[in-house]
Biopython code that builds the backbone (N, CA, C, O; Angstrom):
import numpy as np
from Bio.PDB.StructureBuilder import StructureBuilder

atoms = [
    (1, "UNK", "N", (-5.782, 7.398, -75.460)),
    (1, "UNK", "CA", (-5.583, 8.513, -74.573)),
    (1, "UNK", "C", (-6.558, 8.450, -73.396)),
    (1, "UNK", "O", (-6.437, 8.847, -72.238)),
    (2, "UNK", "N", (-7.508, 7.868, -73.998)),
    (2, "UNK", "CA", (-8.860, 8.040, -73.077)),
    (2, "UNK", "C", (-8.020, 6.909, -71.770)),
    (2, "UNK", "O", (-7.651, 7.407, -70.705)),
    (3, "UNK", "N", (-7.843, 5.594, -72.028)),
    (3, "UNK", "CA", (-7.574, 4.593, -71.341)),
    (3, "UNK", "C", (-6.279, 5.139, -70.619)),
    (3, "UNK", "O", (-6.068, 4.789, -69.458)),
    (4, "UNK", "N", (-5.475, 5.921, -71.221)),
    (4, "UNK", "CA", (-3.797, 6.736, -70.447)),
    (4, "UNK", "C", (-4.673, 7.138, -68.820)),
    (4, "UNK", "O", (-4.402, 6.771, -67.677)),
    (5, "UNK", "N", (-6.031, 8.226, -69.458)),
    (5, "UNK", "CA", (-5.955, 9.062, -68.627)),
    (5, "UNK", "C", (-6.756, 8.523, -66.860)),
    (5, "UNK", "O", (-6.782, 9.170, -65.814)),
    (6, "UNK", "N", (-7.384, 6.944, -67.200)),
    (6, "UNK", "CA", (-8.088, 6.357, -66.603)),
    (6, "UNK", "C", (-7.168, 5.872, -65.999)),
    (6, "UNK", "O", (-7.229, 5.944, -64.772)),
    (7, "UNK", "N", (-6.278, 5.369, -66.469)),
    (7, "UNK", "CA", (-5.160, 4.650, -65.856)),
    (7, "UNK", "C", (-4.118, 5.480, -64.603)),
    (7, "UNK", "O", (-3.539, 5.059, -63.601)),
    (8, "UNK", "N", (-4.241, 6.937, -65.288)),
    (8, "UNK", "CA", (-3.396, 7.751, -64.200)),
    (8, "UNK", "C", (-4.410, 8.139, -63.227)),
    (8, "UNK", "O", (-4.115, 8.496, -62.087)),
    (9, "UNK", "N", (-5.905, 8.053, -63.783)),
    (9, "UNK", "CA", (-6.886, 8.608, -62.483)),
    (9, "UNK", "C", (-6.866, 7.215, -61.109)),
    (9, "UNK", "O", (-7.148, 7.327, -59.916)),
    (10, "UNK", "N", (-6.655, 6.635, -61.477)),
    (10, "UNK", "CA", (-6.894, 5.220, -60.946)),
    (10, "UNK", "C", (-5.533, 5.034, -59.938)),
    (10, "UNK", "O", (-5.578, 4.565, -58.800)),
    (11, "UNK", "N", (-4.508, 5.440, -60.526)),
    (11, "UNK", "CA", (-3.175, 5.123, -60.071)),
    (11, "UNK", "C", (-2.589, 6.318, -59.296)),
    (11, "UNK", "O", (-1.499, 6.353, -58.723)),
    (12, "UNK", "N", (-4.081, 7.882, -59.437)),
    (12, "UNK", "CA", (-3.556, 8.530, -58.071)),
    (12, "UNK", "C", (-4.380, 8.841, -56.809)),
    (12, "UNK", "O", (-4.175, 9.368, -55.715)),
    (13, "UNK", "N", (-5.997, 7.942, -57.842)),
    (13, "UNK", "CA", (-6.925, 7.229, -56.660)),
    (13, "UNK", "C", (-5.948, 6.318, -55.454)),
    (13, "UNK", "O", (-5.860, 6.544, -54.247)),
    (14, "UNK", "N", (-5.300, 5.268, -56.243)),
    (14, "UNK", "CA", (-4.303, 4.119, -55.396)),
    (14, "UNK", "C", (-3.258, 4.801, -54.336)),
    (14, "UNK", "O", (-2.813, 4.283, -53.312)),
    (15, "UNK", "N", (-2.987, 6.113, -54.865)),
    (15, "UNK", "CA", (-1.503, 6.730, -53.706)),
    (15, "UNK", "C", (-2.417, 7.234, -52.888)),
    (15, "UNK", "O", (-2.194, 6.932, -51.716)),
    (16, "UNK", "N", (-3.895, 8.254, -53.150)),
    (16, "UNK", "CA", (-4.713, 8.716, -52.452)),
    (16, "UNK", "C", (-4.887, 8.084, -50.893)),
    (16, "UNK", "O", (-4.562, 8.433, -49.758)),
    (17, "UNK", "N", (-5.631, 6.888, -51.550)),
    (17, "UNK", "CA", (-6.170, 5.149, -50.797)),
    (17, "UNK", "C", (-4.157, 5.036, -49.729)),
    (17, "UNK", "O", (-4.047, 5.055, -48.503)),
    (18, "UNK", "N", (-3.293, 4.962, -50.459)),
    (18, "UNK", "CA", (-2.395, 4.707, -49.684)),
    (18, "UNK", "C", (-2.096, 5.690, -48.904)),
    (18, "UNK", "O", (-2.185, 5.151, -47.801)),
    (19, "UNK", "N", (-1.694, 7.157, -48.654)),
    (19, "UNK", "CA", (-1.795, 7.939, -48.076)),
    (19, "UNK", "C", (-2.890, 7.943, -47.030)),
    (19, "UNK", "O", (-2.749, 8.655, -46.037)),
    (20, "UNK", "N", (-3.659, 7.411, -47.141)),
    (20, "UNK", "CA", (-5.291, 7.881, -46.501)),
    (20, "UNK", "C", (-4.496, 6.314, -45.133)),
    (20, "UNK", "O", (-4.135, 6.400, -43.959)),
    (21, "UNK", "N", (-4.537, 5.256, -45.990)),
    (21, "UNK", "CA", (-4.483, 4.290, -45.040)),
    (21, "UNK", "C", (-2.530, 4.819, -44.304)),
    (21, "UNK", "O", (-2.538, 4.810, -43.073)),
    (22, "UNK", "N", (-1.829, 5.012, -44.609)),
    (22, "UNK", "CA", (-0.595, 5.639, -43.959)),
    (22, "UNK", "C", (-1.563, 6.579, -42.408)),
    (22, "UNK", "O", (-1.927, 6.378, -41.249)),
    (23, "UNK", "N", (-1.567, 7.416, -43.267)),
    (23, "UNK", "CA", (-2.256, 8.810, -42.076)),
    (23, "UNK", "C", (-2.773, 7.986, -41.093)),
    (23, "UNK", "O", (-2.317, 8.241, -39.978)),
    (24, "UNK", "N", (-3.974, 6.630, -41.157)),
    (24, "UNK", "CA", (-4.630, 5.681, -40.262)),
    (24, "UNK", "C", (-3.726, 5.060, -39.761)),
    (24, "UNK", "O", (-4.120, 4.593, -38.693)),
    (25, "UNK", "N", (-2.131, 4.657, -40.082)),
    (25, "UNK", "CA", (-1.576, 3.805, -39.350)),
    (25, "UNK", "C", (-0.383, 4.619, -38.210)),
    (25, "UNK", "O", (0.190, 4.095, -37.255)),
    (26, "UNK", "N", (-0.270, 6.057, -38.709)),
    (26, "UNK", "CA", (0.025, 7.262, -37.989)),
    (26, "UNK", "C", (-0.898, 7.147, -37.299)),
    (26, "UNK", "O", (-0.618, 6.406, -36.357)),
    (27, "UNK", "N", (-2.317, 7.656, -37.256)),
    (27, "UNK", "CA", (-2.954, 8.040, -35.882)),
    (27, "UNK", "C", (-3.231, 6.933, -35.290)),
    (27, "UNK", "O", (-3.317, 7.165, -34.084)),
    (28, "UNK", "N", (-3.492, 5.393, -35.615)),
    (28, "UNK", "CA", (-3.353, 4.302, -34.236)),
    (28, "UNK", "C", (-2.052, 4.453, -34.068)),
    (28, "UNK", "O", (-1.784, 4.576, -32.873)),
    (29, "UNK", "N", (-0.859, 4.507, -34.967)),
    (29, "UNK", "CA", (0.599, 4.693, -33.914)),
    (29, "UNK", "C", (-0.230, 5.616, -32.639)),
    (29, "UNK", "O", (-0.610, 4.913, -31.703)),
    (30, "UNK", "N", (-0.482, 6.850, -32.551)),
    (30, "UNK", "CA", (-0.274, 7.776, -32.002)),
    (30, "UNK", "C", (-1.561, 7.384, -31.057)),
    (30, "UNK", "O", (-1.626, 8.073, -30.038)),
    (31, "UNK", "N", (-2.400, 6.587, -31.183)),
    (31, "UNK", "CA", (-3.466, 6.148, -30.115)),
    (31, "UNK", "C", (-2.833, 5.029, -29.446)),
    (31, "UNK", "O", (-3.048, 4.956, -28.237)),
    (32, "UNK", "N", (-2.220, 4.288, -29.886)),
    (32, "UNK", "CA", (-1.483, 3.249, -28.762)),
    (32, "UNK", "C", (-0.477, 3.990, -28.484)),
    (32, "UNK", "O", (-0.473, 3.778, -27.272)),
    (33, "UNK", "N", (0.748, 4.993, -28.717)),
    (33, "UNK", "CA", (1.229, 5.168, -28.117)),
    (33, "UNK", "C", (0.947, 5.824, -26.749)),
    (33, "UNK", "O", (1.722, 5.632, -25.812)),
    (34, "UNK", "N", (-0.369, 6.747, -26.595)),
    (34, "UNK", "CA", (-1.097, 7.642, -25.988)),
    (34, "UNK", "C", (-1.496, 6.291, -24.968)),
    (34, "UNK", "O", (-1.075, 6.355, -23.813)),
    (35, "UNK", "N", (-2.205, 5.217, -25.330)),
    (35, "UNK", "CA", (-2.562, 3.974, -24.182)),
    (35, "UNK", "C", (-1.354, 3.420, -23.753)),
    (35, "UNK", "O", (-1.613, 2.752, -22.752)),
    (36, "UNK", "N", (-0.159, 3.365, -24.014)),
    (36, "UNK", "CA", (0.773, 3.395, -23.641)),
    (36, "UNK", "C", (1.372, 3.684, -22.423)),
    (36, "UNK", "O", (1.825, 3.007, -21.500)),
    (37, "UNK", "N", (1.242, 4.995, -22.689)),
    (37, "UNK", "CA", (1.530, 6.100, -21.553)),
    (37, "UNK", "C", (0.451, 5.889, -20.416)),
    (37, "UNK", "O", (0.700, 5.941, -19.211)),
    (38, "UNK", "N", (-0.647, 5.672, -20.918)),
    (38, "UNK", "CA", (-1.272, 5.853, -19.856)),
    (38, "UNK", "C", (-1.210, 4.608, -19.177)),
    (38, "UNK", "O", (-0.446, 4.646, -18.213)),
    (39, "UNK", "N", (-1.707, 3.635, -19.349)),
    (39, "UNK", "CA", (-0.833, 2.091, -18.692)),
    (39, "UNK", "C", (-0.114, 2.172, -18.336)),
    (39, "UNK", "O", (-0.319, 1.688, -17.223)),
    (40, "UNK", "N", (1.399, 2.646, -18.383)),
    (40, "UNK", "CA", (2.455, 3.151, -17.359)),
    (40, "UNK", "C", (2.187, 4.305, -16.412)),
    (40, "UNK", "O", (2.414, 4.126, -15.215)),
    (41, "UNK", "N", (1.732, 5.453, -16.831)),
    (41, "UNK", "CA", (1.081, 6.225, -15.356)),
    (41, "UNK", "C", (0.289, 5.192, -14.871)),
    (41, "UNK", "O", (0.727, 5.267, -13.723)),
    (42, "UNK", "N", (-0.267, 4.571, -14.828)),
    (42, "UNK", "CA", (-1.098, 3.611, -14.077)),
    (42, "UNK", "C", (-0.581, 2.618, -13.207)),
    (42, "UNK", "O", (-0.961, 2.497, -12.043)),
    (43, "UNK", "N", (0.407, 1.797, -13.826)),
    (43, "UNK", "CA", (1.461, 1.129, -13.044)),
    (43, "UNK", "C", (2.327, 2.067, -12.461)),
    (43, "UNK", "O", (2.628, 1.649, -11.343)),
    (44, "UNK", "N", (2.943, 3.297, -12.738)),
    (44, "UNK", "CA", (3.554, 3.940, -11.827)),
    (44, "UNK", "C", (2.489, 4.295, -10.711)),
    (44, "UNK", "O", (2.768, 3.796, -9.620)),
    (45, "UNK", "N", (1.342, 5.040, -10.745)),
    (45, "UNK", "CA", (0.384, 4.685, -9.676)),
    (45, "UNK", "C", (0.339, 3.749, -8.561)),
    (45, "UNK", "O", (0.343, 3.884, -7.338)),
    (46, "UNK", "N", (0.283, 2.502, -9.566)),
    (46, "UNK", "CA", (0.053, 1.545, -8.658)),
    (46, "UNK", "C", (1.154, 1.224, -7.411)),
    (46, "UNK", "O", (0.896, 1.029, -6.223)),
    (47, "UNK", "N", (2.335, 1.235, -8.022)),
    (47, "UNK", "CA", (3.461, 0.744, -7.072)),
    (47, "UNK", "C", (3.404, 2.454, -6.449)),
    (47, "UNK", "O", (4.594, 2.218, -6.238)),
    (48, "UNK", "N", (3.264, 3.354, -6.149)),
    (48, "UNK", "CA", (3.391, 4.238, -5.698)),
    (48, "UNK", "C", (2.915, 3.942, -4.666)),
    (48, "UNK", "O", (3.522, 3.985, -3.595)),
    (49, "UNK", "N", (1.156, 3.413, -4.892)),
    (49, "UNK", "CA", (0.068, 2.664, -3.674)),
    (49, "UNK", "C", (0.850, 1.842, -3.202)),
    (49, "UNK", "O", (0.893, 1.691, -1.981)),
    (50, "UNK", "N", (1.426, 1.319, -3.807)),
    (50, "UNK", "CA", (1.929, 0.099, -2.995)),
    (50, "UNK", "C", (3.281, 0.223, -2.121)),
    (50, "UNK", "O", (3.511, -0.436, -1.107)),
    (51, "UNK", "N", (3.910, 0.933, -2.547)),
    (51, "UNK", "CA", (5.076, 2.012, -1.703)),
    (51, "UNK", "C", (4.673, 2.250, -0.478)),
    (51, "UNK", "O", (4.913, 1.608, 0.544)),
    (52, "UNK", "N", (3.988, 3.295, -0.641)),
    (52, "UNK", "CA", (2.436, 4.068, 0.502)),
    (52, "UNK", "C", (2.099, 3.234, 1.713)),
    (52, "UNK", "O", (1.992, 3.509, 2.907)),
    (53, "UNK", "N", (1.913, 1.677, 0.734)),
    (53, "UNK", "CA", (0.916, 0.854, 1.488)),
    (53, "UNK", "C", (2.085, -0.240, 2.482)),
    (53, "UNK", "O", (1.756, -0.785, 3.536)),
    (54, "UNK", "N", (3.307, -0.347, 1.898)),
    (54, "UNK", "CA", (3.939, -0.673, 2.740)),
    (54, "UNK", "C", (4.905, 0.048, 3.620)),
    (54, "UNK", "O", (5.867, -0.414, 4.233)),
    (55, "UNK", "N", (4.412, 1.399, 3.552)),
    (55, "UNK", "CA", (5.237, 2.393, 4.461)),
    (55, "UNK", "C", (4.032, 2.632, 5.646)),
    (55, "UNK", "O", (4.175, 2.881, 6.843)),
    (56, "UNK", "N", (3.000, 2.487, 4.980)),
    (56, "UNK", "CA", (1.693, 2.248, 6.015)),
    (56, "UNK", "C", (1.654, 1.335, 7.237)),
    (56, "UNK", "O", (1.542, 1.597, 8.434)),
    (57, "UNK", "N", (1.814, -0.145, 6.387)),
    (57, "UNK", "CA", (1.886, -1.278, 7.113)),
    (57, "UNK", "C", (2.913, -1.386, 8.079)),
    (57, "UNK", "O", (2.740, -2.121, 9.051)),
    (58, "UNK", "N", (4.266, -0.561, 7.893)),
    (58, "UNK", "CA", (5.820, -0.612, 8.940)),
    (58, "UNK", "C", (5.199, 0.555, 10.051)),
    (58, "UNK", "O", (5.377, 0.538, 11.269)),
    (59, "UNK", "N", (4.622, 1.303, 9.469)),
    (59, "UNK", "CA", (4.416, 2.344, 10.480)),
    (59, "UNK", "C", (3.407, 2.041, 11.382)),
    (59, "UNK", "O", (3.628, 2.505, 12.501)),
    (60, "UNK", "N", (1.983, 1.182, 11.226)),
    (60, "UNK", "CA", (1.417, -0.064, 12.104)),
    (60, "UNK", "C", (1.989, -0.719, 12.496)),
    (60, "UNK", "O", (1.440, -1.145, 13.512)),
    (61, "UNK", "N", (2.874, -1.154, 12.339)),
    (61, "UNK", "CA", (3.334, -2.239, 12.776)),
    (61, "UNK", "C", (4.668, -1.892, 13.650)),
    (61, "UNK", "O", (5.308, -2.818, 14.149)),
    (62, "UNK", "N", (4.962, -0.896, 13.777)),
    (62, "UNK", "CA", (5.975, -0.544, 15.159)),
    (62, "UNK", "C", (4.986, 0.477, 15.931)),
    (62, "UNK", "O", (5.312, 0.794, 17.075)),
    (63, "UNK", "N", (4.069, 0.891, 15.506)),
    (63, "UNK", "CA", (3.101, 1.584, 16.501)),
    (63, "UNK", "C", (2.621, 0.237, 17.475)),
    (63, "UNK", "O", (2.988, 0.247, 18.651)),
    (64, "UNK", "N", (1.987, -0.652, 17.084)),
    (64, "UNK", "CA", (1.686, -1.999, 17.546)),
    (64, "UNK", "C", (2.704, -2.582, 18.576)),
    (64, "UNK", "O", (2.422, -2.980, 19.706)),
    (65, "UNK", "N", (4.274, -2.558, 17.829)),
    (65, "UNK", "CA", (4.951, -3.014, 18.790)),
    (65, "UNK", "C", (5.422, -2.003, 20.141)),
    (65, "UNK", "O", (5.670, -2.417, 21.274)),
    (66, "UNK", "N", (5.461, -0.744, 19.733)),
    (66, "UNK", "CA", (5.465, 0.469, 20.993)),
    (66, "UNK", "C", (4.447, -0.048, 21.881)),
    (66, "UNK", "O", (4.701, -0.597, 22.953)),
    (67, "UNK", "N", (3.137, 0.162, 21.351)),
    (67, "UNK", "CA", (1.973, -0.515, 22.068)),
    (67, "UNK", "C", (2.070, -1.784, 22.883)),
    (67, "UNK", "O", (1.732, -1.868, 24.064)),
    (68, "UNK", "N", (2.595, -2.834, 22.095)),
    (68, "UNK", "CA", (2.978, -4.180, 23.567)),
    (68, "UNK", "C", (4.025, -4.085, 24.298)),
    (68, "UNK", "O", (4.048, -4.805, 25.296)),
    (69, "UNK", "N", (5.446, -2.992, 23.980)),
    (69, "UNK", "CA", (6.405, -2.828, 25.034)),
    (69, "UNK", "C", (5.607, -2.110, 26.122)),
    (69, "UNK", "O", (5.739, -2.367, 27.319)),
    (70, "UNK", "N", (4.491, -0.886, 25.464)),
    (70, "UNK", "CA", (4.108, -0.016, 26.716)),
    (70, "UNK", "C", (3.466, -1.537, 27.952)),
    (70, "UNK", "O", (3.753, -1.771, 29.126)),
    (71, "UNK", "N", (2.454, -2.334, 26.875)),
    (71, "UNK", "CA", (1.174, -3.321, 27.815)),
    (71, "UNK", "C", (2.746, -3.626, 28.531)),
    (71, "UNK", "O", (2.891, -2.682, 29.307)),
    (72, "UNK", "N", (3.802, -4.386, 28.607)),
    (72, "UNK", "CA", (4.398, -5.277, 29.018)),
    (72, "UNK", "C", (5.071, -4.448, 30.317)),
    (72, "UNK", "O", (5.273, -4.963, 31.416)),
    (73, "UNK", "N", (5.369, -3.082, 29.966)),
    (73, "UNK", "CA", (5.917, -2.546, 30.880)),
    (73, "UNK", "C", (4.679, -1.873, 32.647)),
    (73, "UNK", "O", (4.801, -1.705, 33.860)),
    (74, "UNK", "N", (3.543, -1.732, 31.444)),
    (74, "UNK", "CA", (2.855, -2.089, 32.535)),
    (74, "UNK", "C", (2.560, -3.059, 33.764)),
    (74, "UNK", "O", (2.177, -2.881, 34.921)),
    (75, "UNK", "N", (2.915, -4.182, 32.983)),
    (75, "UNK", "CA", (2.519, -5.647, 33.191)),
    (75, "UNK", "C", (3.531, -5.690, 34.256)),
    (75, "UNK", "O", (3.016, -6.011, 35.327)),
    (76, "UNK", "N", (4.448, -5.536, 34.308)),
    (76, "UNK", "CA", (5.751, -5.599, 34.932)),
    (76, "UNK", "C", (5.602, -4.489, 35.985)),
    (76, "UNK", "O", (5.710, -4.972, 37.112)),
    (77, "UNK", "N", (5.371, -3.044, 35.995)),
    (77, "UNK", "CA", (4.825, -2.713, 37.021)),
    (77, "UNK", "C", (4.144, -3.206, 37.916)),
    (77, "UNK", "O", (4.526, -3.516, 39.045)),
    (78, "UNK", "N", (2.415, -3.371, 37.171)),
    (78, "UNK", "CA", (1.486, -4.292, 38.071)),
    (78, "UNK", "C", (2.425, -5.188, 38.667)),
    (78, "UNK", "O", (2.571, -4.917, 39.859)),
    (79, "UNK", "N", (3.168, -6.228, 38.255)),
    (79, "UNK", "CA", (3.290, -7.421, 39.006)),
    (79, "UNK", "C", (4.714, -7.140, 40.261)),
    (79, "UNK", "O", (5.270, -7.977, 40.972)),
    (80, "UNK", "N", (4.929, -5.853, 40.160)),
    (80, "UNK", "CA", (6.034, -4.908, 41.462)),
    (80, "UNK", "C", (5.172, -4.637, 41.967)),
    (80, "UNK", "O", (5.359, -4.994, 43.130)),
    (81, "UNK", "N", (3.660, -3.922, 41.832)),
    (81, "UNK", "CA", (3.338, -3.371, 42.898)),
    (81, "UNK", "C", (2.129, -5.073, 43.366)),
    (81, "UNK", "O", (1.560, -5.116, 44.457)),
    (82, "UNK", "N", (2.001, -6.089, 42.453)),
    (82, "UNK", "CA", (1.350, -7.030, 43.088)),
    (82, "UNK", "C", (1.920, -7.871, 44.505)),
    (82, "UNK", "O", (1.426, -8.510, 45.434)),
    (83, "UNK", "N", (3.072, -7.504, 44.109)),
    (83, "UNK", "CA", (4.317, -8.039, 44.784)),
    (83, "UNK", "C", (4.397, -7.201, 45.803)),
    (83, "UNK", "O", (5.471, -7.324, 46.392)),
    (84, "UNK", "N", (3.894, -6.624, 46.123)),
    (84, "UNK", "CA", (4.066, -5.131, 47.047)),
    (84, "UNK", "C", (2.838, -5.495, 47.964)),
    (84, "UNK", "O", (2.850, -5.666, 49.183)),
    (85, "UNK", "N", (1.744, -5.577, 47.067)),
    (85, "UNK", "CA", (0.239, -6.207, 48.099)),
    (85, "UNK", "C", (1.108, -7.511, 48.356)),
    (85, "UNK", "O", (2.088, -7.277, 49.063)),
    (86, "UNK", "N", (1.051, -8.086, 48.178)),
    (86, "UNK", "CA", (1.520, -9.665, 48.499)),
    (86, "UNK", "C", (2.211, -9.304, 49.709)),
    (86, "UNK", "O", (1.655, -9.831, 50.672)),
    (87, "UNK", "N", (3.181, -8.629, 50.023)),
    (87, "UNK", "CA", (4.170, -8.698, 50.990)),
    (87, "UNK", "C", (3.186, -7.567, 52.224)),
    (87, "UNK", "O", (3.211, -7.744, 53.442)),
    (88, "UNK", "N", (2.573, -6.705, 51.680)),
    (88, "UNK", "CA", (1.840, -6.222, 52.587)),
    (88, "UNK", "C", (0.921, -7.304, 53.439)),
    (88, "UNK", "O", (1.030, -7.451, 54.657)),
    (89, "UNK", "N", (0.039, -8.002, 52.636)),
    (89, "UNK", "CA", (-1.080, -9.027, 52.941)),
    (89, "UNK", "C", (-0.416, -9.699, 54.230)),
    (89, "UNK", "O", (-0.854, -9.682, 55.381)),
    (90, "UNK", "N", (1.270, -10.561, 53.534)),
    (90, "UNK", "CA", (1.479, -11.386, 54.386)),
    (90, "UNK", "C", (1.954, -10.622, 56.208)),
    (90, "UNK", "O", (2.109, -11.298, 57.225)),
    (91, "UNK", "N", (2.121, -8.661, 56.068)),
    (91, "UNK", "CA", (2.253, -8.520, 57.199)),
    (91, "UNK", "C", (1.402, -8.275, 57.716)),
    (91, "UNK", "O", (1.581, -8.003, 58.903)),
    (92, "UNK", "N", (0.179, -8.222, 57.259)),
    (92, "UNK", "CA", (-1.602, -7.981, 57.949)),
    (92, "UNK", "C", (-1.663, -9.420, 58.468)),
    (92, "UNK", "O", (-1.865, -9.523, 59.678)),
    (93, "UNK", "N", (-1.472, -10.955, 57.508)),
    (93, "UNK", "CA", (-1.618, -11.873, 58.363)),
    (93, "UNK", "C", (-0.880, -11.716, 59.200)),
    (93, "UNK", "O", (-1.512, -11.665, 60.255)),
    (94, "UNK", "N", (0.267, -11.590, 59.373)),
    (94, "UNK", "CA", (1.186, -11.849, 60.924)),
    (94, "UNK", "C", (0.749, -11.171, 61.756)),
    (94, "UNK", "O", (0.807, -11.643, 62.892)),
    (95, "UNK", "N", (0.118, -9.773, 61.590)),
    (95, "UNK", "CA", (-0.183, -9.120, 63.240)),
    (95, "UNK", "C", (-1.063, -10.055, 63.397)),
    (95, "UNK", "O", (-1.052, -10.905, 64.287)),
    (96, "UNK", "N", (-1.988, -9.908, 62.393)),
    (96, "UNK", "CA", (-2.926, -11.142, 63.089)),
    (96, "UNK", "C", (-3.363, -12.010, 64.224)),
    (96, "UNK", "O", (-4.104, -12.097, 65.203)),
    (97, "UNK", "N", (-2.082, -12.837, 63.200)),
    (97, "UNK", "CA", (-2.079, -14.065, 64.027)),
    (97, "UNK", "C", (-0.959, -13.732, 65.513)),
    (97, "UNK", "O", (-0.855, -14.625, 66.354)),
    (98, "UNK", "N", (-0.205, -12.433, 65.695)),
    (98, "UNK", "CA", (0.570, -12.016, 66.878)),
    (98, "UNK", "C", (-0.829, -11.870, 67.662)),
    (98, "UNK", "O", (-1.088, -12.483, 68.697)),
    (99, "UNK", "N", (-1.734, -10.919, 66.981)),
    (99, "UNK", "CA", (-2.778, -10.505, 68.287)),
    (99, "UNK", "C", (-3.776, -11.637, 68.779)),
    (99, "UNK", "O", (-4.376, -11.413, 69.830)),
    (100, "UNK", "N", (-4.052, -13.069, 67.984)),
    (100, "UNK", "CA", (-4.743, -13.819, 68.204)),
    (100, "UNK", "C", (-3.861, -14.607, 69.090)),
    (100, "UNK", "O", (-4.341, -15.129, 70.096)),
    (101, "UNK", "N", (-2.696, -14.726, 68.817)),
    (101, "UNK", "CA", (-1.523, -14.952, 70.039)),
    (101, "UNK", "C", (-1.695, -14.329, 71.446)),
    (101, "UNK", "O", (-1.810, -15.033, 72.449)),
    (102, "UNK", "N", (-1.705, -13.160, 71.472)),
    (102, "UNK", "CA", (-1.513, -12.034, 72.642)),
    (102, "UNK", "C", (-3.274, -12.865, 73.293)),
    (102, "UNK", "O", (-3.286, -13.331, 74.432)),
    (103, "UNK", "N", (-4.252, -12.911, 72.631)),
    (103, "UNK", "CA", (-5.386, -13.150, 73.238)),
    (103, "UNK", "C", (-5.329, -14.338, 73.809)),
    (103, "UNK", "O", (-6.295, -14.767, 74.440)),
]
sb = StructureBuilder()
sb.init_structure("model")
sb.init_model(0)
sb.init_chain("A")
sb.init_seg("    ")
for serial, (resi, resn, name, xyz) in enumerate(atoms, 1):
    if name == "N":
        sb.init_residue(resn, " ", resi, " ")
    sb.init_atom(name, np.array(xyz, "f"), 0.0, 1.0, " ", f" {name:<3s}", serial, name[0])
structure = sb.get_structure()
C-alpha cells in the first residue's frame, strides 16, 4: 500500500512537472508571438519610412527640376536681352564711326 501510494504521489508529481512545463510552452507561445508582432510593426514602420522617403525624394526632385526650367528660362531671357546689348553696342559703334567720318 505504502509503495501504491508513492507510486500515485510520483505519478501526480509527473502531470504536475507536465502541466508546469505545458503552461512554459503557452507563455513562450505567447512571448514569441508578442515578438512577432512587434517585428512586423517594425517592418510596417520601416516601409512606411521608406514610402515617406520616396515621396520625399520625387518631391526634390521636381522641385529641382522647376528650379532648372526657372535657371534656363532665365538663361534664355539673359541671352534676348544680351542680344539686345549686342545690337545696341553695334549701333553706338556705327555713330561712331559716322561721326569720325563727318570729322
Amino acid at each position: 500500500m505504502e509503495e501504491g501510494r508513492e507510486s500515485d504521489r510520483e505519478m501526480e508529481e509527473g502531470r504536475e512537472s507536465d502541466r508546469e512545463m505545458e503552461e512554459g510552452r503557452e507563455s513562450d507561445r505567447e512571448k514569441w508571438k508578442k515578438e512577432e508582432r512587434a517585428i512586423e510593426k517594425w517592418k510596417e514602420g520601416v516601409r512606411a519610412i521608406e514610402r515617406n522617403g520616396r515621396r520625399e525624394r520625387e518631391r526634390w526632385r521636381e522641385r529641382w527640376k522647376e528650379g532648372e526650367r526657372a535657371m534656363e528660362r532665365e538663361m534664355e531671357e539673359g541671352r534676348e536681352s544680351d542680344g539686345e546689348r549686342d545690337g545696341r553696342r553695334e549701333r553706338e559703334k556705327e555713330r561712331w564711326r559716322e561721326r569720325r567720318r563727318e570729322r
